[in-house]
Biotite code that builds the C-alpha atoms (Angstrom):
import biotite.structure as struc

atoms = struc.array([
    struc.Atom([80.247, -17.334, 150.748], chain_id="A", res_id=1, res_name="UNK", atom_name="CA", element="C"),
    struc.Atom([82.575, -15.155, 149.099], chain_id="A", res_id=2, res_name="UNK", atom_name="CA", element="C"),
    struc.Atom([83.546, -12.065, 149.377], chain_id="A", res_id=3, res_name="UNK", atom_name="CA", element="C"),
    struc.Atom([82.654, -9.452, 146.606], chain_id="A", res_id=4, res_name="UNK", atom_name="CA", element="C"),
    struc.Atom([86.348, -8.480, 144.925], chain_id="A", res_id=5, res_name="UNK", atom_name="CA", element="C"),
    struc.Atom([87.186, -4.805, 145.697], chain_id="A", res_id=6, res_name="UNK", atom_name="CA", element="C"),
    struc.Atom([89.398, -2.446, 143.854], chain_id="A", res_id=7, res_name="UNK", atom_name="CA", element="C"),
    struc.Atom([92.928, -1.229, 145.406], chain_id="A", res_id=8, res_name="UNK", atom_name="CA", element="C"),
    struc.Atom([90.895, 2.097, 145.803], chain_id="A", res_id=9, res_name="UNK", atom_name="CA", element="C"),
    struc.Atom([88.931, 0.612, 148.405], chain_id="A", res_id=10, res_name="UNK", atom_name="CA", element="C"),
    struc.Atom([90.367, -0.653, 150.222], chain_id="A", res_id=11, res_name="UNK", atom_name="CA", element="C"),
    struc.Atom([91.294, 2.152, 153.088], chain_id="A", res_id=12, res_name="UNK", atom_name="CA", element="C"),
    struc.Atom([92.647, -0.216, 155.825], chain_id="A", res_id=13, res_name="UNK", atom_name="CA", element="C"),
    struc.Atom([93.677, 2.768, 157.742], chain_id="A", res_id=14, res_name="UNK", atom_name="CA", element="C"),
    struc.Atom([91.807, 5.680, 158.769], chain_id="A", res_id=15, res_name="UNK", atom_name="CA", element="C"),
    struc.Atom([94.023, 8.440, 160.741], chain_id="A", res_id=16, res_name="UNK", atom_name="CA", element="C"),
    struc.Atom([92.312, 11.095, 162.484], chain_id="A", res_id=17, res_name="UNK", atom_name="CA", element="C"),
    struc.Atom([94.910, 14.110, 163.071], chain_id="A", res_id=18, res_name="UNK", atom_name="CA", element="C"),
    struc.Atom([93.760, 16.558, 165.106], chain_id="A", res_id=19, res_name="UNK", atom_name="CA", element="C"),
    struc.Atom([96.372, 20.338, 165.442], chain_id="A", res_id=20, res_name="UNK", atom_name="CA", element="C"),
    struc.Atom([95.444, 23.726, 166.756], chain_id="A", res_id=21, res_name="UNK", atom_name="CA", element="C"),
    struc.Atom([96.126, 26.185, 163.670], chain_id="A", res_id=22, res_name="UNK", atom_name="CA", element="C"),
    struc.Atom([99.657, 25.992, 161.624], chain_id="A", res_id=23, res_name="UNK", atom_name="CA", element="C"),
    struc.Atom([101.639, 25.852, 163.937], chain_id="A", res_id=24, res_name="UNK", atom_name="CA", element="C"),
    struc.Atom([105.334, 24.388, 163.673], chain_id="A", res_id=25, res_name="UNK", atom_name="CA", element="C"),
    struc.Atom([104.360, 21.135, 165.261], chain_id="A", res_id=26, res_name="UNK", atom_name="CA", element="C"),
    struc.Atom([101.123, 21.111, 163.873], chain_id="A", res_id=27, res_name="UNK", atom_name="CA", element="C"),
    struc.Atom([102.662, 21.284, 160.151], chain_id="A", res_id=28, res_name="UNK", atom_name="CA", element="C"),
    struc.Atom([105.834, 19.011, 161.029], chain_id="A", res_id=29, res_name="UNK", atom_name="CA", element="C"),
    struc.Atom([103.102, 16.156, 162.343], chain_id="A", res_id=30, res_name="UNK", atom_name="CA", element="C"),
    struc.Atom([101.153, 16.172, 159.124], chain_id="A", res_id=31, res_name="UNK", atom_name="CA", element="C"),
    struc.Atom([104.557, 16.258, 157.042], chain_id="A", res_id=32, res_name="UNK", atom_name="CA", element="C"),
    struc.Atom([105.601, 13.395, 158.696], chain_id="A", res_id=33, res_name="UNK", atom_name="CA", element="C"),
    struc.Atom([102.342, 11.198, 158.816], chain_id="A", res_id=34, res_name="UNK", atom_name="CA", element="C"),
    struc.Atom([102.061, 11.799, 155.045], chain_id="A", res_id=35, res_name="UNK", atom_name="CA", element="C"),
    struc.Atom([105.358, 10.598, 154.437], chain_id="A", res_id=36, res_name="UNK", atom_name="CA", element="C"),
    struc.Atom([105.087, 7.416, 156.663], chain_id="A", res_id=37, res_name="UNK", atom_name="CA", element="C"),
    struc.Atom([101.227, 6.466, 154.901], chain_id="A", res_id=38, res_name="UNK", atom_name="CA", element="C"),
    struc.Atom([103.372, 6.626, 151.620], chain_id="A", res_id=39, res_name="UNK", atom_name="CA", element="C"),
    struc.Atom([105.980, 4.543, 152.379], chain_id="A", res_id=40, res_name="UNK", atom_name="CA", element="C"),
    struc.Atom([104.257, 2.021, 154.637], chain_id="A", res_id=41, res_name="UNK", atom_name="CA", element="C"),
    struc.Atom([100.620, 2.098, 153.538], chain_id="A", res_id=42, res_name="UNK", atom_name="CA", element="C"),
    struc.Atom([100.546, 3.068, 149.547], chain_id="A", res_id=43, res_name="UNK", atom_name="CA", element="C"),
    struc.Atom([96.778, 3.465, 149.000], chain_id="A", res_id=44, res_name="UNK", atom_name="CA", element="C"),
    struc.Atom([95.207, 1.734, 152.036], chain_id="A", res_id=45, res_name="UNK", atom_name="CA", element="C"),
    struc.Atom([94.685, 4.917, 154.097], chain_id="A", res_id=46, res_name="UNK", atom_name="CA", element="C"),
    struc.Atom([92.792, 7.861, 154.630], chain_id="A", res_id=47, res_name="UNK", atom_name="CA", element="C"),
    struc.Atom([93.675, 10.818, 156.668], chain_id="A", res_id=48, res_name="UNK", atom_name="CA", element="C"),
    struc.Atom([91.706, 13.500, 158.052], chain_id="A", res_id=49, res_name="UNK", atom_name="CA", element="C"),
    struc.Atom([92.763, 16.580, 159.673], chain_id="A", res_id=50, res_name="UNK", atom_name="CA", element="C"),
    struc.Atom([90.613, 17.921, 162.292], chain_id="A", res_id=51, res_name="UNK", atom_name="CA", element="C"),
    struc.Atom([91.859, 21.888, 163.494], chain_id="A", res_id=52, res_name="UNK", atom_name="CA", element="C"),
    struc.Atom([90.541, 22.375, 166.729], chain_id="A", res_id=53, res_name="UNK", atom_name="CA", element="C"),
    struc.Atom([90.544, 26.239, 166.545], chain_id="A", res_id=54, res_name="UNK", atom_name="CA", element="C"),
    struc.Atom([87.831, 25.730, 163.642], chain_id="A", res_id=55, res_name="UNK", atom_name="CA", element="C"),
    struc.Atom([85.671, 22.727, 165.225], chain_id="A", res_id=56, res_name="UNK", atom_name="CA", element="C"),
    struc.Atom([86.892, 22.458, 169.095], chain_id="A", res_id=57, res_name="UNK", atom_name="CA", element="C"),
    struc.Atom([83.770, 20.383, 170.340], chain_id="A", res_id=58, res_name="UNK", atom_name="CA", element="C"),
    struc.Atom([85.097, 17.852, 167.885], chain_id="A", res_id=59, res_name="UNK", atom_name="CA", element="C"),
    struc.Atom([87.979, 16.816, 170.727], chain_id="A", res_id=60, res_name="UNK", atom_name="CA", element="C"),
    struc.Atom([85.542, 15.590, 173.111], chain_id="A", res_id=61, res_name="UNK", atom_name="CA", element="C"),
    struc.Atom([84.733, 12.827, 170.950], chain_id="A", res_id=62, res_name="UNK", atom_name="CA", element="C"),
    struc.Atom([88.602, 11.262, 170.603], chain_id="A", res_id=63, res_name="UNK", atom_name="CA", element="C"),
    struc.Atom([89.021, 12.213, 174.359], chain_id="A", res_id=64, res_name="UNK", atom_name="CA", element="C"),
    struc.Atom([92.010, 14.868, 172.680], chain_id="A", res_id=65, res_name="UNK", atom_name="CA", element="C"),
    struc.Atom([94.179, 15.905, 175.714], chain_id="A", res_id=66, res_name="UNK", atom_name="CA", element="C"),
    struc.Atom([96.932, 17.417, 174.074], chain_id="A", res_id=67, res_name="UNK", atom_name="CA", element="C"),
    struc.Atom([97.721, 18.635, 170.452], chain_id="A", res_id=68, res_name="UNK", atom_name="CA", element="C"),
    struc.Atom([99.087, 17.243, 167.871], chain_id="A", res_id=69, res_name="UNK", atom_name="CA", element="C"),
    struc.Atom([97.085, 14.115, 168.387], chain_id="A", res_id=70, res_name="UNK", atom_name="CA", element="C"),
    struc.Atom([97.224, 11.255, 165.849], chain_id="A", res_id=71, res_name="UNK", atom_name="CA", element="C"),
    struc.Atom([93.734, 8.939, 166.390], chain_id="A", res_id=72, res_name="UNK", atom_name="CA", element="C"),
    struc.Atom([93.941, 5.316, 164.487], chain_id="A", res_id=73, res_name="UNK", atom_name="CA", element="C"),
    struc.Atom([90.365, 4.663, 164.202], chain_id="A", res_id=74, res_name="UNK", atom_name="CA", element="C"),
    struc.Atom([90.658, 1.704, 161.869], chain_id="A", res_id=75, res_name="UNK", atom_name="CA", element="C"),
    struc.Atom([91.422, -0.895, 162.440], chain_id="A", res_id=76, res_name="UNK", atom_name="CA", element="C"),
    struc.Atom([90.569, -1.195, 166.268], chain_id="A", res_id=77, res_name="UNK", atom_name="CA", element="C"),
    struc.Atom([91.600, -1.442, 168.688], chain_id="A", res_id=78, res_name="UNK", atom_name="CA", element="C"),
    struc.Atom([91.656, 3.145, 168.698], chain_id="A", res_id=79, res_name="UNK", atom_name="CA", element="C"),
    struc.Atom([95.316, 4.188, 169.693], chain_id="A", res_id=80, res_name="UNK", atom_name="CA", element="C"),
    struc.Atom([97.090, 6.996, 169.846], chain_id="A", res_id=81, res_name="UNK", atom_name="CA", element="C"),
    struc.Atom([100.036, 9.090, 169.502], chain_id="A", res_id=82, res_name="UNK", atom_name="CA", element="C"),
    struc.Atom([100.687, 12.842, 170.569], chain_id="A", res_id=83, res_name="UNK", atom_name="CA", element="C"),
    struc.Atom([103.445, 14.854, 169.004], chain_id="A", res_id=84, res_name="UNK", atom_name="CA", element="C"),
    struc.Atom([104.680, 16.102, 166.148], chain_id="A", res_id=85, res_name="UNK", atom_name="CA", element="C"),
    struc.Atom([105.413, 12.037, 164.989], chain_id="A", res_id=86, res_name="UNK", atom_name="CA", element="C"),
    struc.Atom([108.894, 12.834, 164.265], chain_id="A", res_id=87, res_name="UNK", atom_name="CA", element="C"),
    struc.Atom([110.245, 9.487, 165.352], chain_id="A", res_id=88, res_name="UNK", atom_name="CA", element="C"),
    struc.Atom([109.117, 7.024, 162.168], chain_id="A", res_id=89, res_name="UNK", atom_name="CA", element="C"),
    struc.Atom([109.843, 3.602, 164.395], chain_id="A", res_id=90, res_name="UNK", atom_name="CA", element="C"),
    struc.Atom([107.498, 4.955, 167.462], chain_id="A", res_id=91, res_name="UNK", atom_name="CA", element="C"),
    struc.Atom([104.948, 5.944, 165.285], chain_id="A", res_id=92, res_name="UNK", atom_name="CA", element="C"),
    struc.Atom([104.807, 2.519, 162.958], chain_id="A", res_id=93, res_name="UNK", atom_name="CA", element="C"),
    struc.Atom([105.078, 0.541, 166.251], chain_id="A", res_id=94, res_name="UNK", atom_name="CA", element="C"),
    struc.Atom([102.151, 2.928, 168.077], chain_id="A", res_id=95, res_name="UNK", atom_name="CA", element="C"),
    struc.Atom([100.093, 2.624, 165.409], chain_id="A", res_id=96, res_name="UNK", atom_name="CA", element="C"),
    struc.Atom([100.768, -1.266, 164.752], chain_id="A", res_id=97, res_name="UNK", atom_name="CA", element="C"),
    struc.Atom([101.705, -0.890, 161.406], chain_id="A", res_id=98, res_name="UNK", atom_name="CA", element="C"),
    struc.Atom([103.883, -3.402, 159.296], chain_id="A", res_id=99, res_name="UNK", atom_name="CA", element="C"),
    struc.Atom([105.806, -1.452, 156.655], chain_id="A", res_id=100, res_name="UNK", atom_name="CA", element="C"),
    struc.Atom([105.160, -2.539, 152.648], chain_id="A", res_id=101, res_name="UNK", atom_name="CA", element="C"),
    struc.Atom([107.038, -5.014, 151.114], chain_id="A", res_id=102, res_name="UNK", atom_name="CA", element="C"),
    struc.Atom([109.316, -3.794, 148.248], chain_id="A", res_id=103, res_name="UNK", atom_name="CA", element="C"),
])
């Protein structure tokens, strides 16, 4: 059977989970970065959330969140992984498995 045809709009490929501790310098530099890397490498087949653990901290239990900034791949599985501020673009792409856009 065929699929049903989907619009560019839905189809999130990628969903990031980032999880900080307030606005802090790390905490703002993480987000910065991940936003720029999702533009350049993913267009529009992501979604990002941002979960503050000051606001919700029961929600780190869930992600097993040792250590903050956290980035959580949840989609596609396998779940990985990366804690820092993401500064370095190649350890993030390659953490996360993702193949940059072609241009």
């Amino acid at each position: 059977m065929a699929k049903a045809s989907r619009t560019k709009k839905e189809e999130v490929k990628y969903e990031l989970r980032l999880y900080i501790a307030g606005n802090t310098p790390k905490s703002v530099a993480a987000l910065n970065n991940l936003k720029k890397y999702c533009e350049e490498h993913l267009k529009d087949q992501y979604k990002i959330e941002v979960i503050d653990l000051l606001v919700h901290p029961q929600l780190a239990e869930g992600d097993q969140i040792l250590a903050i900034p956290t980035l959580v791949r949840k989609v596609p599985v396998p779940i990985r992984k990366i804690i820092g501020d993401l500064s370095n673009e190649e350890k993030v792409l390659v953490g996360l498995n993702i193949r940059p856009v072609k241009q």
